[in-house]
Backbone as JSON Lines, residues from 0, in Angstrom:
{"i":0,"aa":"X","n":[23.12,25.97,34.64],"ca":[21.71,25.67,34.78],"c":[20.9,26.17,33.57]}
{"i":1,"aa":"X","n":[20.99,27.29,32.94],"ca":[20.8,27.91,31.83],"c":[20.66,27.44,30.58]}
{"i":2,"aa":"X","n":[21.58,26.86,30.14],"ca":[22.54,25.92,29.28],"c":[21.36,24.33,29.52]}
{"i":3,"aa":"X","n":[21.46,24.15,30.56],"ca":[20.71,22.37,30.59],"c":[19.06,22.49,30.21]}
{"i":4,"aa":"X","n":[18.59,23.9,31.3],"ca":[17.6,24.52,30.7],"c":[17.05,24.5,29.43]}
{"i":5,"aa":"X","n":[17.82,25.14,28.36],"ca":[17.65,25.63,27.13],"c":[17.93,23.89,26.24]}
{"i":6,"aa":"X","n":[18.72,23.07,26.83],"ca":[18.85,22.02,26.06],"c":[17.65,20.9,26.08]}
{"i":7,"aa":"X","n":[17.12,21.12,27.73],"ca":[15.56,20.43,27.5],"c":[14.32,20.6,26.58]}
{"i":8,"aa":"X","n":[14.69,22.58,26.71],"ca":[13.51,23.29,25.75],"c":[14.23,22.97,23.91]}
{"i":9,"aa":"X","n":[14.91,22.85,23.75],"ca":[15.09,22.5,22.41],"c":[14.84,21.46,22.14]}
{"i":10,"aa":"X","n":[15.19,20.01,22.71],"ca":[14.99,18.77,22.84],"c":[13.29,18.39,22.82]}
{"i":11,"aa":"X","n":[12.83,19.01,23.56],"ca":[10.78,18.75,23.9],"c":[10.77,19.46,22.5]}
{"i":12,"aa":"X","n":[11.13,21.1,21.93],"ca":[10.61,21.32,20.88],"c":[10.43,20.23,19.38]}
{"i":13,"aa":"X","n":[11.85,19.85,19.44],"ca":[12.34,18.73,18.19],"c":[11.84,17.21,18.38]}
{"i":14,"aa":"X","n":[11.27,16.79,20.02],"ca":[10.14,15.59,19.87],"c":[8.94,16.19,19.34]}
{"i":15,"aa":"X","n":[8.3,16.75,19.75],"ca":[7.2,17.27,19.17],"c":[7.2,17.75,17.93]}
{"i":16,"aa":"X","n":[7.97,18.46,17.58],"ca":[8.01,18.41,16.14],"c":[8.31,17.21,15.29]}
{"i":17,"aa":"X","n":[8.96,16.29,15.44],"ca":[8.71,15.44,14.83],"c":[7.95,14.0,14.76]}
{"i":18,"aa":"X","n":[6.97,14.19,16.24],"ca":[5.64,13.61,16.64],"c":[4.91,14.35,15.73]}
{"i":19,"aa":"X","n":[4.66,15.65,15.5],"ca":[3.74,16.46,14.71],"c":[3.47,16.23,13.0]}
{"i":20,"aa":"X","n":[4.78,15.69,12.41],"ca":[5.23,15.82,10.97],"c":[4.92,14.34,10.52]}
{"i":21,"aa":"X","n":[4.5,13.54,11.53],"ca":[4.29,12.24,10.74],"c":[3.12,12.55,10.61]}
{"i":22,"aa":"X","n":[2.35,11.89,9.65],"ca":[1.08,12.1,8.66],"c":[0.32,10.82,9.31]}
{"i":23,"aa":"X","n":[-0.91,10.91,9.4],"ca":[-1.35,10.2,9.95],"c":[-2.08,9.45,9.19]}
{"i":24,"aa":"X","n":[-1.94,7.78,9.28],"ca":[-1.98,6.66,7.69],"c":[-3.95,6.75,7.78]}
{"i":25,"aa":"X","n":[-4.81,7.18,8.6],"ca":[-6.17,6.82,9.39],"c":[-6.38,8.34,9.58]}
{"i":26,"aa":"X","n":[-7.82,8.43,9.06],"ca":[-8.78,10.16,9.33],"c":[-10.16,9.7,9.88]}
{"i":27,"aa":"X","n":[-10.8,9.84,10.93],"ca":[-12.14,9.63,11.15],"c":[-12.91,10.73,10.25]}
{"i":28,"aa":"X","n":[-14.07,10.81,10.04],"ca":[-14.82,11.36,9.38],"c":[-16.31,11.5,10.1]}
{"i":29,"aa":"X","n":[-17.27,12.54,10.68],"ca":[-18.38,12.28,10.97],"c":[-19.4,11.65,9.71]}
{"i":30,"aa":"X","n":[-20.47,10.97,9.79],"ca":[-21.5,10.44,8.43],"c":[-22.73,10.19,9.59]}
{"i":31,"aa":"X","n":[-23.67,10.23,8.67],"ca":[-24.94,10.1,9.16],"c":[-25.57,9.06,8.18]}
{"i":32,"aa":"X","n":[-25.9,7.76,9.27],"ca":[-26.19,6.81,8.88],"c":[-27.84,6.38,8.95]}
{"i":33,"aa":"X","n":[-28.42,6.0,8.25],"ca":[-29.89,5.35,7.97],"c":[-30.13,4.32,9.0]}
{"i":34,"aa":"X","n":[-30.93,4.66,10.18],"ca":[-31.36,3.67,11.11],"c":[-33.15,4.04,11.53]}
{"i":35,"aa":"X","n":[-33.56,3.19,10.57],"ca":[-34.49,3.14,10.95],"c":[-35.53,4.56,9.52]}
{"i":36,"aa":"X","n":[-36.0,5.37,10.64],"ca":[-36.37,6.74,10.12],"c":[-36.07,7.94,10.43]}
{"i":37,"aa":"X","n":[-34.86,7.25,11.07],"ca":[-33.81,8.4,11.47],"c":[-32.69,7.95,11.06]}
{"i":38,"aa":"X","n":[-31.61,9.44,10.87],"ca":[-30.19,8.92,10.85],"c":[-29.42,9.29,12.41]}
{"i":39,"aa":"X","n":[-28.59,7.94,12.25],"ca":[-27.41,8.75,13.39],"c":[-26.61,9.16,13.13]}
{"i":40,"aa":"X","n":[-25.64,9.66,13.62],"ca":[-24.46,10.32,13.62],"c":[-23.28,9.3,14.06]}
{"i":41,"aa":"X","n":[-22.54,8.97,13.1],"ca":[-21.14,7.87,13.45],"c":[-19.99,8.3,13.53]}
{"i":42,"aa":"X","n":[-19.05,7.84,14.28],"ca":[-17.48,8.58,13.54],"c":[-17.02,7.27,12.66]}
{"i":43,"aa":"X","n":[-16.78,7.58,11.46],"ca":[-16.09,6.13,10.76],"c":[-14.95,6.47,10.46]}
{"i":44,"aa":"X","n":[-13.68,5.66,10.32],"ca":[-12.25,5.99,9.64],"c":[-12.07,5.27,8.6]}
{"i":45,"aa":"X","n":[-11.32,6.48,7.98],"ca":[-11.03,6.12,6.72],"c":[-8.94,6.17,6.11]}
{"i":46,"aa":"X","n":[-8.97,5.2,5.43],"ca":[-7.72,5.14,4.9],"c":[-7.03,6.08,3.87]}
{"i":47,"aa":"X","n":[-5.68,6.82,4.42],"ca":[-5.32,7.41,3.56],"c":[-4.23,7.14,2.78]}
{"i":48,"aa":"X","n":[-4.6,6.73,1.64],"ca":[-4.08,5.27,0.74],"c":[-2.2,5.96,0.17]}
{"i":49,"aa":"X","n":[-2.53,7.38,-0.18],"ca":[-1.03,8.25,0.16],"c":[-0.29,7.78,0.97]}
{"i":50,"aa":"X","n":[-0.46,7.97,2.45],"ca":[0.23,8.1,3.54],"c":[0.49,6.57,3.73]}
{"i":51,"aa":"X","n":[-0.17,5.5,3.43],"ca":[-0.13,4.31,3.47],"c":[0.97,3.76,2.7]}
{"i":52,"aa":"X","n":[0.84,4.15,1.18],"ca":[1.66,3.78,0.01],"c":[2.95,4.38,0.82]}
{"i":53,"aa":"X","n":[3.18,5.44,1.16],"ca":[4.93,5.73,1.78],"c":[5.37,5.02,2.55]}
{"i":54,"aa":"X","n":[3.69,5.02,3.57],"ca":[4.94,3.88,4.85],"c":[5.13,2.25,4.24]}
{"i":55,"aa":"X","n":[4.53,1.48,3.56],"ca":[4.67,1.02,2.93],"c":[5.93,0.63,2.02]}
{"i":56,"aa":"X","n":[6.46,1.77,1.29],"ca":[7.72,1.88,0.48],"c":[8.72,1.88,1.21]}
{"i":57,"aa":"X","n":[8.31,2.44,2.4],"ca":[9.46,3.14,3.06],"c":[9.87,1.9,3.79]}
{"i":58,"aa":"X","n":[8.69,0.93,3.88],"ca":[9.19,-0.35,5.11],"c":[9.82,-1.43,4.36]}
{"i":59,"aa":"X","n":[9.36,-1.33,3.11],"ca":[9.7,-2.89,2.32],"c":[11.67,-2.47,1.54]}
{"i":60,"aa":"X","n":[11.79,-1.58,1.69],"ca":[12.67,-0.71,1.05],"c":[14.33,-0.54,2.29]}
{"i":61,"aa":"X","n":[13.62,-0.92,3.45],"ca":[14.54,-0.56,4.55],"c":[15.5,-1.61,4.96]}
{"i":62,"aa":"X","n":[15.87,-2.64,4.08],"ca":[17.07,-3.52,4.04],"c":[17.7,-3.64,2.77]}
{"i":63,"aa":"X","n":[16.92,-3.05,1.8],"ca":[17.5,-3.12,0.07],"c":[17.37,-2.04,-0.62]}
{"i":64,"aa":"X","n":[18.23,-1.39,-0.95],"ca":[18.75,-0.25,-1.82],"c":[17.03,-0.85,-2.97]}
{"i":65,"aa":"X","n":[16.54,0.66,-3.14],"ca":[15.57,0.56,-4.03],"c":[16.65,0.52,-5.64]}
{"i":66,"aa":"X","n":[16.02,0.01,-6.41],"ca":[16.5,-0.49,-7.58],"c":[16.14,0.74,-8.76]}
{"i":67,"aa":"X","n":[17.01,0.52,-10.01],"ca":[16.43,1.86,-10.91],"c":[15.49,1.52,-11.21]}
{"i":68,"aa":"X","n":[15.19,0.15,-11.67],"ca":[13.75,-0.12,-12.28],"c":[12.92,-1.27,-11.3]}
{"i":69,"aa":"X","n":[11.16,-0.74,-11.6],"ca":[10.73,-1.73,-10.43],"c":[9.47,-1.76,-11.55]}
{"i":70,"aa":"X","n":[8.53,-2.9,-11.09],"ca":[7.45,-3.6,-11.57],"c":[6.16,-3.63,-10.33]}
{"i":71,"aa":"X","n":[5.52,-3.18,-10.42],"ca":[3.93,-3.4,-9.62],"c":[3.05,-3.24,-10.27]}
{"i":72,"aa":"X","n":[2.25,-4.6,-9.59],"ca":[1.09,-5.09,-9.77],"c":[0.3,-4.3,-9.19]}
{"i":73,"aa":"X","n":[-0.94,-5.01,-9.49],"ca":[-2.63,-4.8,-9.05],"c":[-2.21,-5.23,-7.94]}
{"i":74,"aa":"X","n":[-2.84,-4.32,-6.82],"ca":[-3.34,-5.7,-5.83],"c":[-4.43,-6.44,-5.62]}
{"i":75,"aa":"X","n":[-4.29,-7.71,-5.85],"ca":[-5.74,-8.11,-5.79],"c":[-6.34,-8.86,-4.73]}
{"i":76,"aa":"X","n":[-7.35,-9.4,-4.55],"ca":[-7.59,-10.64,-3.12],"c":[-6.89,-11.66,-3.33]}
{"i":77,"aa":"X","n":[-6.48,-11.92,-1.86],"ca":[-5.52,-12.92,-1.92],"c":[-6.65,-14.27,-1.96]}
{"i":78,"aa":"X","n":[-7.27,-14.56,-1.76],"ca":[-7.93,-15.37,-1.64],"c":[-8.4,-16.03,-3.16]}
{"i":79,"aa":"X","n":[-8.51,-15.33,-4.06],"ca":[-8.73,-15.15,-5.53],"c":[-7.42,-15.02,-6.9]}
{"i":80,"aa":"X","n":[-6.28,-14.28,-6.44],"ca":[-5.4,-13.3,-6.99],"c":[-6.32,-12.81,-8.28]}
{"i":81,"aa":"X","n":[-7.79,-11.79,-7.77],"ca":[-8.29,-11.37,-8.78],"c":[-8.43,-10.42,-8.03]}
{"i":82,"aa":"X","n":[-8.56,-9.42,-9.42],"ca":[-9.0,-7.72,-9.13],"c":[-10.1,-7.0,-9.83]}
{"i":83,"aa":"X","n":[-11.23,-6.73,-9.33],"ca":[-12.12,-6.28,-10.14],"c":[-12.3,-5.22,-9.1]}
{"i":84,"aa":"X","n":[-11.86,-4.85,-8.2],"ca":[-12.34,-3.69,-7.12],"c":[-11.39,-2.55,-7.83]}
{"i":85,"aa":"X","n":[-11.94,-1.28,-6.86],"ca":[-11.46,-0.18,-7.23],"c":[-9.82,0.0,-6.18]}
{"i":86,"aa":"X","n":[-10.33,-0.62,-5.1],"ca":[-9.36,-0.94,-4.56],"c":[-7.82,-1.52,-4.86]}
{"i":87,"aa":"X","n":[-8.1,-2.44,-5.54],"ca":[-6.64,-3.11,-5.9],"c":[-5.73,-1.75,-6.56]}
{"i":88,"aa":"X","n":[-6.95,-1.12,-7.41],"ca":[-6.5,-0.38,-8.81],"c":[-5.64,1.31,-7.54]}
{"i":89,"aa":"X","n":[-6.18,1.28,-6.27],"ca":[-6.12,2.68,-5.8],"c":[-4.92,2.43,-5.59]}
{"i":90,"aa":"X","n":[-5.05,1.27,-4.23],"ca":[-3.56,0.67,-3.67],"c":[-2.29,0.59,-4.77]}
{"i":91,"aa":"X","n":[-2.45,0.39,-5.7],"ca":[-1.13,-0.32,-6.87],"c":[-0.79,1.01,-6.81]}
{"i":92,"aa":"X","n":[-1.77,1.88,-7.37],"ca":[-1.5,3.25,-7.98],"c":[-0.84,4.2,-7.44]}
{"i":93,"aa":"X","n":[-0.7,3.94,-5.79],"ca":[-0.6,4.73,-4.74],"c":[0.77,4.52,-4.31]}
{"i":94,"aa":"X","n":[1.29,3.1,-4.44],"ca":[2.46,2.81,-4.64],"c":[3.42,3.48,-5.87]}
{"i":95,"aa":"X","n":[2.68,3.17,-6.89],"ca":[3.77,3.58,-7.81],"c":[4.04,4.95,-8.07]}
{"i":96,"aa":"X","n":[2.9,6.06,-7.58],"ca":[2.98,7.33,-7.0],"c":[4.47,7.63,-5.92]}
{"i":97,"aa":"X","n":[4.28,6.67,-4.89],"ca":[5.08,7.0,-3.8],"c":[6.56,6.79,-4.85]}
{"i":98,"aa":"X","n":[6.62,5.52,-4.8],"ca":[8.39,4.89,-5.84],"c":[8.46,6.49,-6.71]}
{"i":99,"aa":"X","n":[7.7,6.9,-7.57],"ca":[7.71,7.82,-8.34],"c":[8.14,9.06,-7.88]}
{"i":100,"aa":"X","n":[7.52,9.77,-6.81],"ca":[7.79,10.87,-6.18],"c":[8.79,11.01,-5.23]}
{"i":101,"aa":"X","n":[8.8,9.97,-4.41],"ca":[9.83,9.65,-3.54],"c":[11.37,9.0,-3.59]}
{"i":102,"aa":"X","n":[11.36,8.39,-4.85],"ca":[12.61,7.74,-4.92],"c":[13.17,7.91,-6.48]}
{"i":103,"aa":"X","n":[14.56,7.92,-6.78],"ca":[14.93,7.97,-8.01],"c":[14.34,6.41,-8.65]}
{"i":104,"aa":"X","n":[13.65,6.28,-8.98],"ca":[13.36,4.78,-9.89],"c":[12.58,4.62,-10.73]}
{"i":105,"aa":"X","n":[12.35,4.24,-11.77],"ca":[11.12,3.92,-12.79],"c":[10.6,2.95,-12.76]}
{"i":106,"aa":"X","n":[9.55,3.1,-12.53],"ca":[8.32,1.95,-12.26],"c":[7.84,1.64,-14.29]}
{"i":107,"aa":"X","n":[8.11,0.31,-14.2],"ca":[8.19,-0.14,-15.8],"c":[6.6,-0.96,-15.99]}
{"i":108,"aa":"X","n":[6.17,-0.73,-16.96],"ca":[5.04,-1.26,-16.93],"c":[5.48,-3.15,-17.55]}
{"i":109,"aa":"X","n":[4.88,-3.5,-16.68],"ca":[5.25,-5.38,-17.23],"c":[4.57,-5.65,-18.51]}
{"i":110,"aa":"X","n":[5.65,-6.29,-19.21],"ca":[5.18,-6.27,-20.31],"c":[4.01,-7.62,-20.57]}
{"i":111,"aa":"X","n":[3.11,-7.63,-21.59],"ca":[2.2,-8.67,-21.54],"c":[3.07,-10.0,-21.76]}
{"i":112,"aa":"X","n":[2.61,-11.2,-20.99],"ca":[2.88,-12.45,-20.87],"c":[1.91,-13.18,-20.7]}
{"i":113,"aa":"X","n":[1.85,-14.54,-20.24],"ca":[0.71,-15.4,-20.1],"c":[1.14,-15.6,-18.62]}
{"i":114,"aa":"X","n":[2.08,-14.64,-17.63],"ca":[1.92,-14.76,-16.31],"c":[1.36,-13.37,-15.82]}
{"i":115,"aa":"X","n":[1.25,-12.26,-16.22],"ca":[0.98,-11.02,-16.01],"c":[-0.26,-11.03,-17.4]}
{"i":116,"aa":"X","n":[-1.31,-9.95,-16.75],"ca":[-2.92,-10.25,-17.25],"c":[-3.01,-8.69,-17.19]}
{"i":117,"aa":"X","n":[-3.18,-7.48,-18.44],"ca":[-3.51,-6.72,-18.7],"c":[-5.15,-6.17,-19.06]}
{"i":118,"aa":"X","n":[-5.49,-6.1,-18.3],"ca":[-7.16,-6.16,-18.52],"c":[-7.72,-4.77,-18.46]}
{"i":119,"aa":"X","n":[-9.25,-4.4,-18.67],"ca":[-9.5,-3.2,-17.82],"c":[-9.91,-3.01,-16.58]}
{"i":120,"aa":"X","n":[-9.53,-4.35,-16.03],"ca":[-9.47,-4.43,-14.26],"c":[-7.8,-4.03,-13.77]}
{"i":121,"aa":"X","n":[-7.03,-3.97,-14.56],"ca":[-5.71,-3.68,-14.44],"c":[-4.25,-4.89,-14.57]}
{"i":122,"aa":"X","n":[-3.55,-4.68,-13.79],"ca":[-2.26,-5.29,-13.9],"c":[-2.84,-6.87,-12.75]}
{"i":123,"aa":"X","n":[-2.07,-8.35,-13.16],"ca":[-2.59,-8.86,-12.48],"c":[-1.32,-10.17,-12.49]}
{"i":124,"aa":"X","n":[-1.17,-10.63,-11.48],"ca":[0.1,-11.49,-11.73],"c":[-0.96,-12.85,-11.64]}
{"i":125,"aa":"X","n":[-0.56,-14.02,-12.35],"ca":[-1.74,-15.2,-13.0],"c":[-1.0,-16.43,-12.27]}
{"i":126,"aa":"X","n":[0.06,-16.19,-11.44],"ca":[0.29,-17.4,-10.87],"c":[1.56,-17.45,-9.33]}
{"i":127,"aa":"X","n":[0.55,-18.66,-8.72],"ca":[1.71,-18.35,-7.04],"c":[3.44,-18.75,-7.52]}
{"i":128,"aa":"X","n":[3.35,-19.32,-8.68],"ca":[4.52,-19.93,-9.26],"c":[5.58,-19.16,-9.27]}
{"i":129,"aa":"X","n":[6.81,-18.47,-7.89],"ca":[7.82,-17.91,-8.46],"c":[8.38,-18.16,-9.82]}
{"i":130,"aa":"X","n":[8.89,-19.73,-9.87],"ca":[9.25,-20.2,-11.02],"c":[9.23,-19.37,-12.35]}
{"i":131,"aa":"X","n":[7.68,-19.36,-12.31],"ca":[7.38,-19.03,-13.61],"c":[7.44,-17.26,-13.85]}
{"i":132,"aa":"X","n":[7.65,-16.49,-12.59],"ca":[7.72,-15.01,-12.96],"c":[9.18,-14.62,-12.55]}
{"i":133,"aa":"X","n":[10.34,-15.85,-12.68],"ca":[11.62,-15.46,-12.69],"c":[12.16,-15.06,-14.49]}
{"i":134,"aa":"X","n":[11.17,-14.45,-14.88],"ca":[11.69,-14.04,-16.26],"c":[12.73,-13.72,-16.77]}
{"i":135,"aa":"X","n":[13.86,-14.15,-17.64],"ca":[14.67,-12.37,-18.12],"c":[14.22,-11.52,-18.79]}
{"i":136,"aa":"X","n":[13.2,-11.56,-19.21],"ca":[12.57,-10.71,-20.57],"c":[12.44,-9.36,-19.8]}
{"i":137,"aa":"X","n":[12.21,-9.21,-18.42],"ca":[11.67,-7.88,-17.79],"c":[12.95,-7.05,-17.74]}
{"i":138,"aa":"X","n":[13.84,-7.08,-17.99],"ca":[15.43,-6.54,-17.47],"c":[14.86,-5.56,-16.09]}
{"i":139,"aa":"X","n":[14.01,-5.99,-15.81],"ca":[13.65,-5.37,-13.72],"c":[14.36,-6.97,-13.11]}
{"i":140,"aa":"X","n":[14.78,-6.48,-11.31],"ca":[15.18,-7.4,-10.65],"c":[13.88,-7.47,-9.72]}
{"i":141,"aa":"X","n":[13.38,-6.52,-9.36],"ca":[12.18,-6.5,-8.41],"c":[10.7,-5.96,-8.88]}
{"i":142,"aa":"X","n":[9.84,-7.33,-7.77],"ca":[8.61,-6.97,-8.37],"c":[7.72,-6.37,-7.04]}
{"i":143,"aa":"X","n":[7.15,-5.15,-7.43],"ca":[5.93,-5.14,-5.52],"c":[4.97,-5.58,-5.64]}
{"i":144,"aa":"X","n":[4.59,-6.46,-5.11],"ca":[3.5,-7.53,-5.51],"c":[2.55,-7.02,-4.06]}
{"i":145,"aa":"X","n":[1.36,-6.51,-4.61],"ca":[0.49,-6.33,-3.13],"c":[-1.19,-7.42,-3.27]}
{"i":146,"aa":"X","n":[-1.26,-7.51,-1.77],"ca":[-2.69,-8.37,-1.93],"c":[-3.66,-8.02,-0.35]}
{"i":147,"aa":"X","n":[-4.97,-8.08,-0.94],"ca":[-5.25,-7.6,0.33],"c":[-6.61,-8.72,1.14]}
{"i":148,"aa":"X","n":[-7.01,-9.06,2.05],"ca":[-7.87,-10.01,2.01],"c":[-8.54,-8.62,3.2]}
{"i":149,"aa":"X","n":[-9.95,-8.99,3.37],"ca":[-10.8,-8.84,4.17],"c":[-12.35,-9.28,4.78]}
{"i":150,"aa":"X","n":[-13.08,-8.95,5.97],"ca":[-14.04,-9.63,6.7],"c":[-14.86,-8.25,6.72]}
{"i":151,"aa":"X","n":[-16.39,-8.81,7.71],"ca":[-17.07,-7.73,7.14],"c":[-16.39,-6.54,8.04]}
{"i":152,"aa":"X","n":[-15.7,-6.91,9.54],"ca":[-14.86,-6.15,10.05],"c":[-13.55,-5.62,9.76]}
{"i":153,"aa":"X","n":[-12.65,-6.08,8.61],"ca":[-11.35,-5.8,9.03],"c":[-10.53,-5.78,7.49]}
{"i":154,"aa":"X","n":[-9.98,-4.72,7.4],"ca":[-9.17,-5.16,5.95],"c":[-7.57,-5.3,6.54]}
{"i":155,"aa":"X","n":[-7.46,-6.03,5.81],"ca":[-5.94,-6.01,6.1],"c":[-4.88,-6.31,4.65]}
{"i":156,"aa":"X","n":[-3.48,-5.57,4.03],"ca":[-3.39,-5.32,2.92],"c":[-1.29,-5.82,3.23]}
{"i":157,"aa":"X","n":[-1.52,-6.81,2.13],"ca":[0.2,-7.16,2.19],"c":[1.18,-6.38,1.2]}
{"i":158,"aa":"X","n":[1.95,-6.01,1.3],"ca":[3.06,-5.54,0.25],"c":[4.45,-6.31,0.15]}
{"i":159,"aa":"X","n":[4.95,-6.67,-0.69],"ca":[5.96,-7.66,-0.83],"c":[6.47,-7.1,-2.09]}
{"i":160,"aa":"X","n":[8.0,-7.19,-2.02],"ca":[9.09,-6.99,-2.66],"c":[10.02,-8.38,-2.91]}
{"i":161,"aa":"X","n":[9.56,-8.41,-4.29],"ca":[9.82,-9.48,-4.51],"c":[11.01,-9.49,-5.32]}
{"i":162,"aa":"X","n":[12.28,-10.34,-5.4],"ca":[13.71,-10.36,-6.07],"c":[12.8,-11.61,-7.24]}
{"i":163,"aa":"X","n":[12.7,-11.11,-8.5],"ca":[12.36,-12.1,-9.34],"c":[13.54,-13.05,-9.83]}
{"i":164,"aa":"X","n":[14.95,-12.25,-9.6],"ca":[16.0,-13.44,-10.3],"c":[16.08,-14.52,-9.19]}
{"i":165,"aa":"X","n":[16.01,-14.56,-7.67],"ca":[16.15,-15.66,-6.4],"c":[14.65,-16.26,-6.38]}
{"i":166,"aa":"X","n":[13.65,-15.26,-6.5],"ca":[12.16,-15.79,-5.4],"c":[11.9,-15.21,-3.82]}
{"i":167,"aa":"X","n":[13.44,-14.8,-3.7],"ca":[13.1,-14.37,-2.16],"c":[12.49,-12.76,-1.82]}
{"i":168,"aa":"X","n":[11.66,-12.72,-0.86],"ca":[10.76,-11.56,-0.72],"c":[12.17,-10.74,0.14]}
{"i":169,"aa":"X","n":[12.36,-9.46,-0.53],"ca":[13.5,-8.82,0.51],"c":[12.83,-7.75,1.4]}
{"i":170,"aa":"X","n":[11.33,-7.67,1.37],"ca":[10.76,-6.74,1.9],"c":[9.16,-7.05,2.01]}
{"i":171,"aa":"X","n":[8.64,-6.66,3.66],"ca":[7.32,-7.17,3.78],"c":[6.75,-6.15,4.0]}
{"i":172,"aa":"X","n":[4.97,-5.63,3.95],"ca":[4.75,-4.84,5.17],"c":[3.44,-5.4,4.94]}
{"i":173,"aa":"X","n":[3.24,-6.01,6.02],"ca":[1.64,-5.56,6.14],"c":[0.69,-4.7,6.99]}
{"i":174,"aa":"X","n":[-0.75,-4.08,7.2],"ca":[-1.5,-3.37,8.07],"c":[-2.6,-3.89,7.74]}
{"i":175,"aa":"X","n":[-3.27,-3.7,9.02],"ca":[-4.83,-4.24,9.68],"c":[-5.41,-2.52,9.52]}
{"i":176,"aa":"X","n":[-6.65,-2.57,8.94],"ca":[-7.56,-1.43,9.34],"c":[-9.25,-1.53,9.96]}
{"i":177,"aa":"X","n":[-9.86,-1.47,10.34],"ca":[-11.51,-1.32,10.57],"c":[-11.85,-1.0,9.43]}
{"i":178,"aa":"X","n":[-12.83,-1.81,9.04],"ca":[-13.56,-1.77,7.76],"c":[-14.66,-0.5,7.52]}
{"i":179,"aa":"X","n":[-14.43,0.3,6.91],"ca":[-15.07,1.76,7.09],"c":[-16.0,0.96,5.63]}
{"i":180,"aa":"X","n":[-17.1,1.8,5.61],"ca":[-18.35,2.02,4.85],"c":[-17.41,2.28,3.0]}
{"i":181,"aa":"X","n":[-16.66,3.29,3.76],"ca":[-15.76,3.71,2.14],"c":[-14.76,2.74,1.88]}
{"i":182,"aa":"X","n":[-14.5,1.57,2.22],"ca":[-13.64,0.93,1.97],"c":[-14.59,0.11,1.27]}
{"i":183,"aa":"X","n":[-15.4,-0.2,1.74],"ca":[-16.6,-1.7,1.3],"c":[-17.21,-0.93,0.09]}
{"i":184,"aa":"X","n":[-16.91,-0.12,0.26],"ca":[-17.55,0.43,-0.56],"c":[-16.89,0.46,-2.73]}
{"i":185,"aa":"X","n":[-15.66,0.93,-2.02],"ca":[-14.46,0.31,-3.18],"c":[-14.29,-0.87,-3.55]}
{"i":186,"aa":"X","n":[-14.37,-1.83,-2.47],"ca":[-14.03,-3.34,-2.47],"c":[-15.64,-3.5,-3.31]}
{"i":187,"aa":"X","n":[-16.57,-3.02,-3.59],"ca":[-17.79,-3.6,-3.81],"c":[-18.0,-2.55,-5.61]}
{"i":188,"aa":"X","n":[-16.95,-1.65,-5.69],"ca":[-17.4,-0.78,-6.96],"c":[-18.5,0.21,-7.09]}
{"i":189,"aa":"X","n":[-18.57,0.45,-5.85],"ca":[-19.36,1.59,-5.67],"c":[-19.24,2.88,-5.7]}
């Protein structure tokens, strides 16, 4: 009885501990908002673009051996494939942080082409055309291509792992968030 005892109490300790150790991708924040001639008091959430970029890596990554060398983009609106937000520039960055810290691989900067767009808005892929970004010039096999569209409610942000020698995506992830004040706020260059 002792023995079964002690195996429940170890068992509840090691769920909870590792309920405890996941990082949580979402932080509310109190802000006091302008209504009127008063402010109120809101809870808004906000994205934590870290914790995002891992689960992220970690999801697109979970049927294909990560590669030594990898390529990411901007992410930009999908609706556009343009990037002038601060956003595209956080998200890309946040990725190639995670690949960087987390995994043996070198993230290669793409070299300039007339399909990849080096600007001071950042890295930018110039066409839906697999075709045309099955290069050999990159000696990379994979590209993380991210894009994010949103409403005045809702962002939602794709990540794709893309095999440039086939075309085929070997890895997806996407997430939905509530559009916080600080997000619109990036998306707008503020």
């Amino acid at each position: 009885m002792k023995t079964l005892t002690f195996l429940i109490f170890v068992s509840m300790i090691a769920f909870f501990n590792a309920c405890a150790s996941k990082e949580s991708i979402t932080y509310s924040k109190d802000e006091k908002v302008k209504n009127g001639f008063h402010y109120d008091k809101v809870k808004s959430e906000y994205i934590d673009y870290g914790v995002l970029s891992d689960e992220a890596v970690e999801s697109i990554f979970r049927k294909t051996p990560v590669p030594p060398k990898i390529i990411v983009t901007d992410f930009v609106d999908v609706t556009s494939l343009d990037n002038h937000s601060r956003l595209g520039y956080v998200l890309s960055n946040n990725i190639k942080n995670s690949l960087i810290n987390n995994y043996e691989t070198d993230v290669v900067e793409a070299e300039v082409s007339k399909y990849f767009k080096i600007s001071g808005n950042g890295l930018k892929i110039l066409s839906r055309d697999i075709d045309k970004l099955r290069a050999t010039n990159f000696k990379v096999r994979y590209a993380i291509v991210g894009t994010y569209t949103y409403s005045s409610n809702e962002l939602i942000i794709f990540v794709k792992l893309i095999d440039l020698k086939t075309g085929i995506i070997k890895g997806s992830y996407a997430k939905t968030f509530s559009m916080s004040e600080g997000t619109r706020m990036m998306l707008l260059n503020k």
